[in-house]
mmCIF file as Biopython writes it, N, C-alpha, C and O atoms, coordinates in Angstrom:
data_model
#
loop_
_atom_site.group_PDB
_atom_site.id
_atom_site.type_symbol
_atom_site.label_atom_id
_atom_site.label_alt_id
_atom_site.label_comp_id
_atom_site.label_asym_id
_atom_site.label_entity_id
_atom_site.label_seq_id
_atom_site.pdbx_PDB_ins_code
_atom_site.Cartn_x
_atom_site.Cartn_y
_atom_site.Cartn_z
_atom_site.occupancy
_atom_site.B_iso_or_equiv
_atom_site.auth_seq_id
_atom_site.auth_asym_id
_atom_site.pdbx_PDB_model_num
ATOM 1   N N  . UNK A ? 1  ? -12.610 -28.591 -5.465  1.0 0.0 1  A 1 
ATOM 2   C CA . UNK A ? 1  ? -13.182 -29.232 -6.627  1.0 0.0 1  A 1 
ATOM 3   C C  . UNK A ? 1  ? -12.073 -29.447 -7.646  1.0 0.0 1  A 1 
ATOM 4   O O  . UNK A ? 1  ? -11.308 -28.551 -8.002  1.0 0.0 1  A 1 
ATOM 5   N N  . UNK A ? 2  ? -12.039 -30.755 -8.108  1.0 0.0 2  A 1 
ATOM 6   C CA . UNK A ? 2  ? -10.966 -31.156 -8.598  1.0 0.0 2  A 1 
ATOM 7   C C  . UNK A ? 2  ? -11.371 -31.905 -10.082 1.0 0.0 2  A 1 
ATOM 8   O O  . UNK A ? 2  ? -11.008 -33.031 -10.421 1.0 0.0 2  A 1 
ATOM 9   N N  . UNK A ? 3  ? -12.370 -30.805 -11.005 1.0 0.0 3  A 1 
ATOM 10  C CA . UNK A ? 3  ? -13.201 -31.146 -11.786 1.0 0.0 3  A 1 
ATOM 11  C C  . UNK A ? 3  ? -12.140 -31.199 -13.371 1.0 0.0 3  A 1 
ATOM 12  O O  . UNK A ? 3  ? -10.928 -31.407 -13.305 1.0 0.0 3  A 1 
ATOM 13  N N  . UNK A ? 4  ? -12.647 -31.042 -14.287 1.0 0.0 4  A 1 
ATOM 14  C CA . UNK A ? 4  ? -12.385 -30.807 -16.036 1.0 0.0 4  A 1 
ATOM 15  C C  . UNK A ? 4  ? -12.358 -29.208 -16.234 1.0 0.0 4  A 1 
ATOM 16  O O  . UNK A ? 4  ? -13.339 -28.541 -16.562 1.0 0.0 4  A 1 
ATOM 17  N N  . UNK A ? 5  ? -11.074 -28.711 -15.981 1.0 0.0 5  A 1 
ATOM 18  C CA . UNK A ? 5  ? -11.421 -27.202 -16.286 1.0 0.0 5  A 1 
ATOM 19  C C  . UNK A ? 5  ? -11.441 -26.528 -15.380 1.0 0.0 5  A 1 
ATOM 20  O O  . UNK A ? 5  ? -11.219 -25.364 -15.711 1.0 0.0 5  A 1 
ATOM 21  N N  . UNK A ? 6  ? -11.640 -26.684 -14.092 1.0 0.0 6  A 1 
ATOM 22  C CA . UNK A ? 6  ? -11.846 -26.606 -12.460 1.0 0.0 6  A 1 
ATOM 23  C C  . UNK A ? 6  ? -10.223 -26.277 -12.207 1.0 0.0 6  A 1 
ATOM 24  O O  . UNK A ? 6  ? -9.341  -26.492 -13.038 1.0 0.0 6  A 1 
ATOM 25  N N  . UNK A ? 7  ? -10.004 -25.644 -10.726 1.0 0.0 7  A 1 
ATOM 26  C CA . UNK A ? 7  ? -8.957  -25.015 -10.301 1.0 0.0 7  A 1 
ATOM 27  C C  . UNK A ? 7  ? -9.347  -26.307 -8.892  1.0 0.0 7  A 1 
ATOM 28  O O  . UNK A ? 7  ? -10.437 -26.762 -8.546  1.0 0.0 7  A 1 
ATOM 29  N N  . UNK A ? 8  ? -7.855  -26.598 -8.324  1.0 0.0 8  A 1 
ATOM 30  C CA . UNK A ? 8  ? -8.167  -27.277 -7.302  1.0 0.0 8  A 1 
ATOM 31  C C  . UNK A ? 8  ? -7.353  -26.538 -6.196  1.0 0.0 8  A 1 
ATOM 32  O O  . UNK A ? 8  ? -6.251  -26.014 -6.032  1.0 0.0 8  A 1 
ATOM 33  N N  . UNK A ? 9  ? -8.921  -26.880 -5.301  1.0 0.0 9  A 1 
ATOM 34  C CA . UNK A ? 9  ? -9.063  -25.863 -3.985  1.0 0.0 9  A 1 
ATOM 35  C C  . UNK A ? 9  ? -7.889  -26.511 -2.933  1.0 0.0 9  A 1 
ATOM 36  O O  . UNK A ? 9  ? -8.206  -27.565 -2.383  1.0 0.0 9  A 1 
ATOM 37  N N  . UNK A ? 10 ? -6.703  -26.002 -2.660  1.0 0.0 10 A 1 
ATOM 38  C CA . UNK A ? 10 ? -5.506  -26.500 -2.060  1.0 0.0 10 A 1 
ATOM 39  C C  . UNK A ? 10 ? -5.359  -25.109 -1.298  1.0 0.0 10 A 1 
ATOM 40  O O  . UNK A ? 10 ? -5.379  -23.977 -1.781  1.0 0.0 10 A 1 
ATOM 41  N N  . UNK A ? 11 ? -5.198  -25.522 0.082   1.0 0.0 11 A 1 
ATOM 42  C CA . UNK A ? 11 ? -4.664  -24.374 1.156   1.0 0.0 11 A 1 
ATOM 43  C C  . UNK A ? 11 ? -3.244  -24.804 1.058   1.0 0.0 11 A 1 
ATOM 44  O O  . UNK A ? 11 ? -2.765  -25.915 1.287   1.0 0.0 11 A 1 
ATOM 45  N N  . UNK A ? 12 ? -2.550  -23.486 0.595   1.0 0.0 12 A 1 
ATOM 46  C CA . UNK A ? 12 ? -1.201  -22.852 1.027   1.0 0.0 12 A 1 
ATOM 47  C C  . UNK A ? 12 ? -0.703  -22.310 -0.489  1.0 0.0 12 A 1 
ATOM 48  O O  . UNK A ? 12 ? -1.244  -21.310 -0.963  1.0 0.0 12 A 1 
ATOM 49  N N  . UNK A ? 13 ? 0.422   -23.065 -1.270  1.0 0.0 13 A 1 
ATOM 50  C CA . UNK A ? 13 ? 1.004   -22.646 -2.123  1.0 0.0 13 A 1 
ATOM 51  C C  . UNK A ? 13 ? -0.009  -21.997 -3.129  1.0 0.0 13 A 1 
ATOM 52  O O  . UNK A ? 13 ? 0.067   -20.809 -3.439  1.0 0.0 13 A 1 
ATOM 53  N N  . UNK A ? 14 ? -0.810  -22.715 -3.540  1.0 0.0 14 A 1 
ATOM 54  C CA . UNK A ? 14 ? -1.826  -22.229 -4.393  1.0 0.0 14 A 1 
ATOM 55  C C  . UNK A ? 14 ? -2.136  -20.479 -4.168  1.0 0.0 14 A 1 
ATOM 56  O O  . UNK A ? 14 ? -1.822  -19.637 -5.009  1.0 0.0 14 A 1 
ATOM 57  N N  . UNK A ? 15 ? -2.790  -20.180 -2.898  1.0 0.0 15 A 1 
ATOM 58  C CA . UNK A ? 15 ? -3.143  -18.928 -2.562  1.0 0.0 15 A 1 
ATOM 59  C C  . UNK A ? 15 ? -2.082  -18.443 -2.415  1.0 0.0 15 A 1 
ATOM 60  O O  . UNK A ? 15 ? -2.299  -17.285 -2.772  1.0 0.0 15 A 1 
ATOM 61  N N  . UNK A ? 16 ? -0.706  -18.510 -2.042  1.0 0.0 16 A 1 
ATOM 62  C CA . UNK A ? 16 ? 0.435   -17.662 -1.776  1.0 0.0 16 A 1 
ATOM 63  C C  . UNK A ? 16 ? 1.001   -17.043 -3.244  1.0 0.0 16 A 1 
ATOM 64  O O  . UNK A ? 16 ? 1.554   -15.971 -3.492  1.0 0.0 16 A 1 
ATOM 65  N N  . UNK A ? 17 ? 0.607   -18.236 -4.155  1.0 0.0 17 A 1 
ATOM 66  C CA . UNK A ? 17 ? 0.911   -17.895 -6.094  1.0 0.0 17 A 1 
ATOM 67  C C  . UNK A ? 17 ? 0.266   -16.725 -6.447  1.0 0.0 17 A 1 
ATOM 68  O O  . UNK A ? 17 ? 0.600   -15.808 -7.198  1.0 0.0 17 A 1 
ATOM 69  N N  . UNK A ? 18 ? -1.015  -16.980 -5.569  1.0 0.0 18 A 1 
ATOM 70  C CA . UNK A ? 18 ? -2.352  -16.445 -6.307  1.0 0.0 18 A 1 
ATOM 71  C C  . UNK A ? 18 ? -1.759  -14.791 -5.600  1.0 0.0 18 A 1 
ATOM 72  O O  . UNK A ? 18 ? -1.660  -13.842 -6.377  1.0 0.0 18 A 1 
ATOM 73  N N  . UNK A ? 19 ? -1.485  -14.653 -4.448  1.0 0.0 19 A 1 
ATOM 74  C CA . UNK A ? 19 ? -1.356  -13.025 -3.951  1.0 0.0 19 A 1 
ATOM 75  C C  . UNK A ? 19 ? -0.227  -12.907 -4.650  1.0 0.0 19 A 1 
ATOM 76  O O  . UNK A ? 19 ? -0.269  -12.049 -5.531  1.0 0.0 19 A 1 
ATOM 77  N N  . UNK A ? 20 ? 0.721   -13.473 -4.537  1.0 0.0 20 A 1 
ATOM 78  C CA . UNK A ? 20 ? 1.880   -13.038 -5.075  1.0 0.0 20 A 1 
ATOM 79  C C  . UNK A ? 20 ? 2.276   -12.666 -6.997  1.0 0.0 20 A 1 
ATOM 80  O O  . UNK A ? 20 ? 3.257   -12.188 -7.565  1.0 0.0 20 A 1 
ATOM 81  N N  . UNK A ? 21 ? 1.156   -13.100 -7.395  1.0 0.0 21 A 1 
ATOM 82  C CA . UNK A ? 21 ? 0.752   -12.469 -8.849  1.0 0.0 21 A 1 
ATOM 83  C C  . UNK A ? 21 ? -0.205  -11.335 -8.685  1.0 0.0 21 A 1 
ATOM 84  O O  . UNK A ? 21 ? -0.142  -10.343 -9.411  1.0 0.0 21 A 1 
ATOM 85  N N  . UNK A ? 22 ? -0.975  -11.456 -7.858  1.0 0.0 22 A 1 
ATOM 86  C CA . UNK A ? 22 ? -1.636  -10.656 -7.638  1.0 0.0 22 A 1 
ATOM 87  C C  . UNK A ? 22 ? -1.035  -9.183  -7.236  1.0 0.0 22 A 1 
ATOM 88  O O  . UNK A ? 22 ? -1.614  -8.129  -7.499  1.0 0.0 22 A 1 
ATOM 89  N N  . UNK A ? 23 ? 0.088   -9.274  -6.627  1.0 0.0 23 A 1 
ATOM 90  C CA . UNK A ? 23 ? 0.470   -8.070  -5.768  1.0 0.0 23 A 1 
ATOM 91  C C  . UNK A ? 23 ? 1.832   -7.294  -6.982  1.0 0.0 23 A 1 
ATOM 92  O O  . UNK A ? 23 ? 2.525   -6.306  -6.741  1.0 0.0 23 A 1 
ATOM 93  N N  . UNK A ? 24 ? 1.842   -8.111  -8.186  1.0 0.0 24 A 1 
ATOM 94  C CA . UNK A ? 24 ? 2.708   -8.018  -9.082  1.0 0.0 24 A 1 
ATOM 95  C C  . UNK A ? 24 ? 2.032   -7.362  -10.002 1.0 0.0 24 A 1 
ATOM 96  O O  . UNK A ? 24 ? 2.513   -6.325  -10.458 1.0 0.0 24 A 1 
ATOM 97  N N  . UNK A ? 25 ? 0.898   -7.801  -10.410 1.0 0.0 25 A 1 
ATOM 98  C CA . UNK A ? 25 ? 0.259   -6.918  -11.305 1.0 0.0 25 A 1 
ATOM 99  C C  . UNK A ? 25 ? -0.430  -5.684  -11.145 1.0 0.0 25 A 1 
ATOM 100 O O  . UNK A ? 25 ? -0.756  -4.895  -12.032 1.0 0.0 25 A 1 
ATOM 101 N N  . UNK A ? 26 ? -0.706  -5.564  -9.327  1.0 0.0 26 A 1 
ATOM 102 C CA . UNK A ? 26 ? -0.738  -4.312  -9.053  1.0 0.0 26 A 1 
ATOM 103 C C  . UNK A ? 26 ? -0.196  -3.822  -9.198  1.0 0.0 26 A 1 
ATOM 104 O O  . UNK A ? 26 ? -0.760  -2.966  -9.880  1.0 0.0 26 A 1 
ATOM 105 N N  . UNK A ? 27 ? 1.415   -3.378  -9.013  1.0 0.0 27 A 1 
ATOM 106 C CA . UNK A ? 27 ? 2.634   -2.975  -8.490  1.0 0.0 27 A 1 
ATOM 107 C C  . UNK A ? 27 ? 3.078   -2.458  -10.029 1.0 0.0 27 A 1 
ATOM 108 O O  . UNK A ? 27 ? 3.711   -1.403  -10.066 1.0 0.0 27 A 1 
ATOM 109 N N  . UNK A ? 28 ? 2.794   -3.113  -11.258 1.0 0.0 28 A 1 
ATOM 110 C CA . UNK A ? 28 ? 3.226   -2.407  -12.150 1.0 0.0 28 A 1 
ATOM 111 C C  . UNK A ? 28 ? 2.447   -2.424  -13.541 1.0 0.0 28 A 1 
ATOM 112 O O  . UNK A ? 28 ? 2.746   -2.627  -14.718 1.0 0.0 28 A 1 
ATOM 113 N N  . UNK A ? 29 ? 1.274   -2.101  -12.804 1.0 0.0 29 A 1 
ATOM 114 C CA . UNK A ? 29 ? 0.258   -1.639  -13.669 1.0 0.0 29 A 1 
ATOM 115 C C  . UNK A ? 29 ? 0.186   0.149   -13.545 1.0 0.0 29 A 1 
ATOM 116 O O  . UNK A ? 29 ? -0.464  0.623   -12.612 1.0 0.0 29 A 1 
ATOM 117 N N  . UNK A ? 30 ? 0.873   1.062   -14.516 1.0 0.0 30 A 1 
ATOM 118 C CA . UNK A ? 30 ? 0.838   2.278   -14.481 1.0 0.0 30 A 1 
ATOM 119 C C  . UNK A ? 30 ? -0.286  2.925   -14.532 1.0 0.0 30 A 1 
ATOM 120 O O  . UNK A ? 30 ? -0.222  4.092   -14.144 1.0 0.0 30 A 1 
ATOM 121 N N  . UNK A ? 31 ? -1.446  2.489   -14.939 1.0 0.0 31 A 1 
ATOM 122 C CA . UNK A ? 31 ? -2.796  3.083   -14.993 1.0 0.0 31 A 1 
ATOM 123 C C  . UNK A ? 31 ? -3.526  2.755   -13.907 1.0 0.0 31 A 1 
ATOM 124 O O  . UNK A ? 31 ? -4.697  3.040   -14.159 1.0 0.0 31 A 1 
ATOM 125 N N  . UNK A ? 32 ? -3.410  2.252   -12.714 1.0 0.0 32 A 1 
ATOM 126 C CA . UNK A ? 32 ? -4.247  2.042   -11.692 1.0 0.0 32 A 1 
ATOM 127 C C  . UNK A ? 32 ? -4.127  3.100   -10.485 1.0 0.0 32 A 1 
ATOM 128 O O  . UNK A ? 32 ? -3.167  3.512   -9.834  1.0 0.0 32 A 1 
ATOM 129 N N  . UNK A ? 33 ? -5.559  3.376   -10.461 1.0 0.0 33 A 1 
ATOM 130 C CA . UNK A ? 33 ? -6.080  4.710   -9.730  1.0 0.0 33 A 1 
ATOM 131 C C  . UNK A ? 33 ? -5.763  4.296   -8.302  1.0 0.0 33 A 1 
ATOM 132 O O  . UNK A ? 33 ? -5.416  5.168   -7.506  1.0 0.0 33 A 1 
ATOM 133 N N  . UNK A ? 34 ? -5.851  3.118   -7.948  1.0 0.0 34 A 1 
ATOM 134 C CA . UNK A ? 34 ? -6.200  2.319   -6.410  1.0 0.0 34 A 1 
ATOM 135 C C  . UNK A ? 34 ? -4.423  2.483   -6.124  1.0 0.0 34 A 1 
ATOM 136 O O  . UNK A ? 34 ? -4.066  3.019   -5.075  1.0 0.0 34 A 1 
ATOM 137 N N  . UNK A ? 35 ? -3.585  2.087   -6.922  1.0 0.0 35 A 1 
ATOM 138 C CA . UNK A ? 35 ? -2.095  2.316   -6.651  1.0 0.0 35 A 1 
ATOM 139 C C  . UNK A ? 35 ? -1.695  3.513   -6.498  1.0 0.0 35 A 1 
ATOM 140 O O  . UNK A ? 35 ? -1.393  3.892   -5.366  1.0 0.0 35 A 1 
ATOM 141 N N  . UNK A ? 36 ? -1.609  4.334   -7.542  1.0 0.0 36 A 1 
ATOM 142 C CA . UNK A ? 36 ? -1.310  6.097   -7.719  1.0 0.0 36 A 1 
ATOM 143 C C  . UNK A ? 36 ? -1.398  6.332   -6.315  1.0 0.0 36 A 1 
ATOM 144 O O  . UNK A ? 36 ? -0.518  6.817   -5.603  1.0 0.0 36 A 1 
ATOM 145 N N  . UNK A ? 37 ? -3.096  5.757   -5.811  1.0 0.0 37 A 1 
ATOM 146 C CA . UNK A ? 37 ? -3.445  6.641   -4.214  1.0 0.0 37 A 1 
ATOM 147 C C  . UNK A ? 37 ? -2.752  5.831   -3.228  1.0 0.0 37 A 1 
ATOM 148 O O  . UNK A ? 37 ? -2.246  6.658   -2.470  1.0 0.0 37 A 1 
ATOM 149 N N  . UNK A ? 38 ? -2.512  4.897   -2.904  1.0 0.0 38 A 1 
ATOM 150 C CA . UNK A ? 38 ? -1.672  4.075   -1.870  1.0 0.0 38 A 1 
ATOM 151 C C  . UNK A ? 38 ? -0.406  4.631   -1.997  1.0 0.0 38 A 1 
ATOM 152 O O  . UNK A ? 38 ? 0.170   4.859   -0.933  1.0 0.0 38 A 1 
ATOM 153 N N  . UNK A ? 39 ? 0.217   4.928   -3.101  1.0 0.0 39 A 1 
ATOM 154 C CA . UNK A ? 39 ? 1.557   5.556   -3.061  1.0 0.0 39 A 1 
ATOM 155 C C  . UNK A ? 39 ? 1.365   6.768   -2.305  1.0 0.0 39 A 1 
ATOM 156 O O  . UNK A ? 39 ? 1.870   6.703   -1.184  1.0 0.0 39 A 1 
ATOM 157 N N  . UNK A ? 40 ? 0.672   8.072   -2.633  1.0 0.0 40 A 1 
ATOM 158 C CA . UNK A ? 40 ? 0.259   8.996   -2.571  1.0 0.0 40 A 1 
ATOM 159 C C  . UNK A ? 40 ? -0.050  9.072   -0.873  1.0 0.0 40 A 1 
ATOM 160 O O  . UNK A ? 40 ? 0.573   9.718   -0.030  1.0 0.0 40 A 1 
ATOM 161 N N  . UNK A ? 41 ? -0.789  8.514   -0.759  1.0 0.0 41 A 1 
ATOM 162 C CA . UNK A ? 41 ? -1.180  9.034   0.948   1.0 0.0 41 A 1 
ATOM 163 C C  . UNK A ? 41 ? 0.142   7.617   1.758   1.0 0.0 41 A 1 
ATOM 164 O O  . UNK A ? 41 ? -0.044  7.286   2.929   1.0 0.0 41 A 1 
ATOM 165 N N  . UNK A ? 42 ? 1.080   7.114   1.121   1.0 0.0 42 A 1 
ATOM 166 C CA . UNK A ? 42 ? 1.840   6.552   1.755   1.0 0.0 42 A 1 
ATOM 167 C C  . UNK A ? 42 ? 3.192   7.728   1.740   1.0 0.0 42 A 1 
ATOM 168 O O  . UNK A ? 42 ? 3.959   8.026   2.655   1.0 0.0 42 A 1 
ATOM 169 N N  . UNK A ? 43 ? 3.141   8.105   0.687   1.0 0.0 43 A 1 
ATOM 170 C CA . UNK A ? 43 ? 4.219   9.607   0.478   1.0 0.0 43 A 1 
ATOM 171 C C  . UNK A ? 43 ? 3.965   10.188  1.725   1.0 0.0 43 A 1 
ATOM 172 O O  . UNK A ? 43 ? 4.708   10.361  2.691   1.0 0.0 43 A 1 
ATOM 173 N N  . UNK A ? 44 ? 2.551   10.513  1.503   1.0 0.0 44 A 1 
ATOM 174 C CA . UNK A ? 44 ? 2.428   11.596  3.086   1.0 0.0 44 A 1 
ATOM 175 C C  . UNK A ? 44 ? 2.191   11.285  4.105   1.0 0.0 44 A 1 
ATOM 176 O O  . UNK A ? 44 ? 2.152   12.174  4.955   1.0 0.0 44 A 1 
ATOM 177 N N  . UNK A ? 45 ? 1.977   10.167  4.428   1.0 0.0 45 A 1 
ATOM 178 C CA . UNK A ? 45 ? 1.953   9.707   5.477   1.0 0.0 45 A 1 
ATOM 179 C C  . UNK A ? 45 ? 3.662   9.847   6.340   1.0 0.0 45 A 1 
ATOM 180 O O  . UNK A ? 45 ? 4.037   10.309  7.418   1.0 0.0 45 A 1 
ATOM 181 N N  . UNK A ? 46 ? 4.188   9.318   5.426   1.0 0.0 46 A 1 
ATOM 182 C CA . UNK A ? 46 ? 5.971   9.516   5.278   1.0 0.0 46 A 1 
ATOM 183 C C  . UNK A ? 46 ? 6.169   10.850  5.897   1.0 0.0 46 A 1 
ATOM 184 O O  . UNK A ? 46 ? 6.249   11.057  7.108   1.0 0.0 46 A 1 
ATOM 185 N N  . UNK A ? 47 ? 6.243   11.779  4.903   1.0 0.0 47 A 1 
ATOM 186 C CA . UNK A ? 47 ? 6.127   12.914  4.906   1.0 0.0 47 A 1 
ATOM 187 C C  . UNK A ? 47 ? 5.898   13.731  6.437   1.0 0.0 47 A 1 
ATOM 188 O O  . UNK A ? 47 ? 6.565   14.605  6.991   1.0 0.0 47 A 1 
ATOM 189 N N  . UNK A ? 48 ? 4.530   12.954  6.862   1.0 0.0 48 A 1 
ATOM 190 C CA . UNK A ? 48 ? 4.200   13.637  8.676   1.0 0.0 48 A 1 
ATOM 191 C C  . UNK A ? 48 ? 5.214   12.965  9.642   1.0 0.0 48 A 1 
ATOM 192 O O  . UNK A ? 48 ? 5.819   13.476  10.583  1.0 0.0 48 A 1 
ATOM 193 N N  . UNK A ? 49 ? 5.247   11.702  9.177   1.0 0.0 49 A 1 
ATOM 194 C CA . UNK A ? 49 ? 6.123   11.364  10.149  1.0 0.0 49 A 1 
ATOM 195 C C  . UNK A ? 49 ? 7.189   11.778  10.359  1.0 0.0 49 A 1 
ATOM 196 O O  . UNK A ? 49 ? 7.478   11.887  11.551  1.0 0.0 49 A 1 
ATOM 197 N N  . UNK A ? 50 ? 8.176   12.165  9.388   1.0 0.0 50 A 1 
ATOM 198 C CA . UNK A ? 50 ? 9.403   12.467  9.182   1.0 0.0 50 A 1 
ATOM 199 C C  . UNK A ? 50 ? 9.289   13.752  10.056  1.0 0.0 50 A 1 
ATOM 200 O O  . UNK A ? 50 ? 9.950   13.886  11.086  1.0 0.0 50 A 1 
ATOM 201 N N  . UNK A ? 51 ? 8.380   14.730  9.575   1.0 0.0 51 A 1 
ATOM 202 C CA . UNK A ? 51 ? 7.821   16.334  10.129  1.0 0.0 51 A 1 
ATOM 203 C C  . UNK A ? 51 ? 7.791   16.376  11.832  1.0 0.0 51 A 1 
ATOM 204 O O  . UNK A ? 51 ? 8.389   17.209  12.514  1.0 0.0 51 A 1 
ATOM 205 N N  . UNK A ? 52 ? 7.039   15.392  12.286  1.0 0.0 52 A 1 
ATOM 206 C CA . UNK A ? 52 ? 6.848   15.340  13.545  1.0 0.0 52 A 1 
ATOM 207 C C  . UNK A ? 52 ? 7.883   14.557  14.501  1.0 0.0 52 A 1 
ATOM 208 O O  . UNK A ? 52 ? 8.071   14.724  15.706  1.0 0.0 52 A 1 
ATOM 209 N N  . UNK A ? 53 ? 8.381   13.828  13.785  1.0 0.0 53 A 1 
ATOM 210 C CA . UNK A ? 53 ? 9.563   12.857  14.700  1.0 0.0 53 A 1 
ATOM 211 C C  . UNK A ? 53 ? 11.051  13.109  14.667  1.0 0.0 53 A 1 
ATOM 212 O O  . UNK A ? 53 ? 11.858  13.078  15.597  1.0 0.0 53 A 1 
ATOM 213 N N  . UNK A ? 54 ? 11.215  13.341  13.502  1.0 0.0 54 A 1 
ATOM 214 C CA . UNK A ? 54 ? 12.722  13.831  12.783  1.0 0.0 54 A 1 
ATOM 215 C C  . UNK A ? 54 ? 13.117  15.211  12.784  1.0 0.0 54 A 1 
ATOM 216 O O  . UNK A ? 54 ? 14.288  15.530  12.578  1.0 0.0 54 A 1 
ATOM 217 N N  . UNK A ? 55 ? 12.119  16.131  13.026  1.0 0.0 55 A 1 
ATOM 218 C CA . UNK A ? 55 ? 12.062  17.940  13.655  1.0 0.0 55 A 1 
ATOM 219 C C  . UNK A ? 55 ? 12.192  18.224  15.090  1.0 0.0 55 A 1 
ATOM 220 O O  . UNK A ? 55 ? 11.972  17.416  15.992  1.0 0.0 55 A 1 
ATOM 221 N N  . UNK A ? 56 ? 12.481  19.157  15.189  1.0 0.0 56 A 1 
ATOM 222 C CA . UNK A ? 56 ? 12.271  19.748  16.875  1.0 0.0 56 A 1 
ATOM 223 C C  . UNK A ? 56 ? 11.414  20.925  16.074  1.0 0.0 56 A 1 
ATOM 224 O O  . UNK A ? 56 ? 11.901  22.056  16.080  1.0 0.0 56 A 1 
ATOM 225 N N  . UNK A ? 57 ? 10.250  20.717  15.437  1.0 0.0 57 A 1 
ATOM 226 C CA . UNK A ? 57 ? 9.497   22.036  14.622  1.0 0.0 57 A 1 
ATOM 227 C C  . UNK A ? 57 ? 8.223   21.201  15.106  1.0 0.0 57 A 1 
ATOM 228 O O  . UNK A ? 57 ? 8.114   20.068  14.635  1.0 0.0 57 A 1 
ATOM 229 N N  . UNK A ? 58 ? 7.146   21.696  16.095  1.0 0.0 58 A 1 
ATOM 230 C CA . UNK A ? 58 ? 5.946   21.340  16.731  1.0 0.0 58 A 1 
ATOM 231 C C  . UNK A ? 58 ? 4.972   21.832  15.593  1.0 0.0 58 A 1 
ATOM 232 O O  . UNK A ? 58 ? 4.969   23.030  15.310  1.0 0.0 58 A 1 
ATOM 233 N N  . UNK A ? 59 ? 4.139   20.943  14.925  1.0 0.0 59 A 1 
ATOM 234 C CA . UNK A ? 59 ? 3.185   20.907  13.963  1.0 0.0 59 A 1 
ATOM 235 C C  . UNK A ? 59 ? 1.976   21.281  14.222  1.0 0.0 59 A 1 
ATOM 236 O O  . UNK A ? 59 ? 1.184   21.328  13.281  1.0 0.0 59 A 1 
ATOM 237 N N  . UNK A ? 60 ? 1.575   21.606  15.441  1.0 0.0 60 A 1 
ATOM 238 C CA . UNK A ? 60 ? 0.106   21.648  16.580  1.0 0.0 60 A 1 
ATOM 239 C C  . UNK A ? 60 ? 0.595   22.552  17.509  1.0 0.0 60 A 1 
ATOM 240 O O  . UNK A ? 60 ? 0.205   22.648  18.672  1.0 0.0 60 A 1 
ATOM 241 N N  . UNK A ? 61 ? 1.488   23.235  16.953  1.0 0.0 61 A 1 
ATOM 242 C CA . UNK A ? 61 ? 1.808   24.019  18.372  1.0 0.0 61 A 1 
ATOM 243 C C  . UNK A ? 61 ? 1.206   25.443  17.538  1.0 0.0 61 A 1 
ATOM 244 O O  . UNK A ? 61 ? 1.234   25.620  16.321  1.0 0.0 61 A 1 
ATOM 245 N N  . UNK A ? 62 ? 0.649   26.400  18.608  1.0 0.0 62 A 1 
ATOM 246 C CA . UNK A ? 62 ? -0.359  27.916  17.708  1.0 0.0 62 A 1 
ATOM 247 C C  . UNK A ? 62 ? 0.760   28.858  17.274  1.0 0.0 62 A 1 
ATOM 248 O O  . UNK A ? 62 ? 1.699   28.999  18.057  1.0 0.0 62 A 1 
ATOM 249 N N  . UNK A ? 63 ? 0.767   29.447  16.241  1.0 0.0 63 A 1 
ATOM 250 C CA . UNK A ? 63 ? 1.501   29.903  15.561  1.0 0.0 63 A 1 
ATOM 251 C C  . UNK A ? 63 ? 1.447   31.602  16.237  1.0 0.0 63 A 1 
ATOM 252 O O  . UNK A ? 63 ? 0.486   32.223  16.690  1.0 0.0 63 A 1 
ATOM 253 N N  . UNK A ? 64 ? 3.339   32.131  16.030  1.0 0.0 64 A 1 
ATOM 254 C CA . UNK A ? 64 ? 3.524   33.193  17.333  1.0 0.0 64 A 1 
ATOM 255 C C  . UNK A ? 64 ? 2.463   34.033  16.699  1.0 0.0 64 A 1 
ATOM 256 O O  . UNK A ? 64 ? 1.807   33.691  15.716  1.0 0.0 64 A 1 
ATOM 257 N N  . UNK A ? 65 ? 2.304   35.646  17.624  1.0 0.0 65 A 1 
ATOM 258 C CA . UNK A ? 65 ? 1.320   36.327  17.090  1.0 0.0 65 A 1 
ATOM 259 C C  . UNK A ? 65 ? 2.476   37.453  16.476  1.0 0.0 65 A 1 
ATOM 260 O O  . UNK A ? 65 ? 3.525   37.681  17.079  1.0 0.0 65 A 1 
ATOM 261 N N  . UNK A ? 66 ? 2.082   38.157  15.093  1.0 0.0 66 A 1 
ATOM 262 C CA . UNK A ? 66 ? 3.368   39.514  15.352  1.0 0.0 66 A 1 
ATOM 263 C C  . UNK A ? 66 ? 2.539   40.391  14.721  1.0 0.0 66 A 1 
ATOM 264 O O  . UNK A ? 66 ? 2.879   41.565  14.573  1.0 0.0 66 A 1 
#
């Protein structure tokens, strides 16, 4: 729709503007709860991987008895 005031509906650049502001104002908006946690379980996600791939220290393996 290519009206008075209207946004015109164009596949490609248009939507690539649109995420790419979009993914900007996520990114450094300091008060957003939805970011904090994507960082957060991306930390640890990090975190296991590094633990399990980058160790010879078995994470699931039963711990000795003494």
């Amino acid at each position: 729709m290519s009206g008075v005031g209207g946004k015109k509906s164009s596949s490609g650049s248009s939507s690539v503007t649109d995420w790419i502001s979009s993914a900007c104002k996520f990114a450094t908006d300091r008060n957003d709860f939805r970011r904090n946690l994507l960082v957060n379980l991306g930390l640890f996600a990090a975190g296991v991987w590094v633990a399990r791939n980058l160790s010879e220290f078995d994470l699931m393996a039963p711990q000795p008895v003494t």
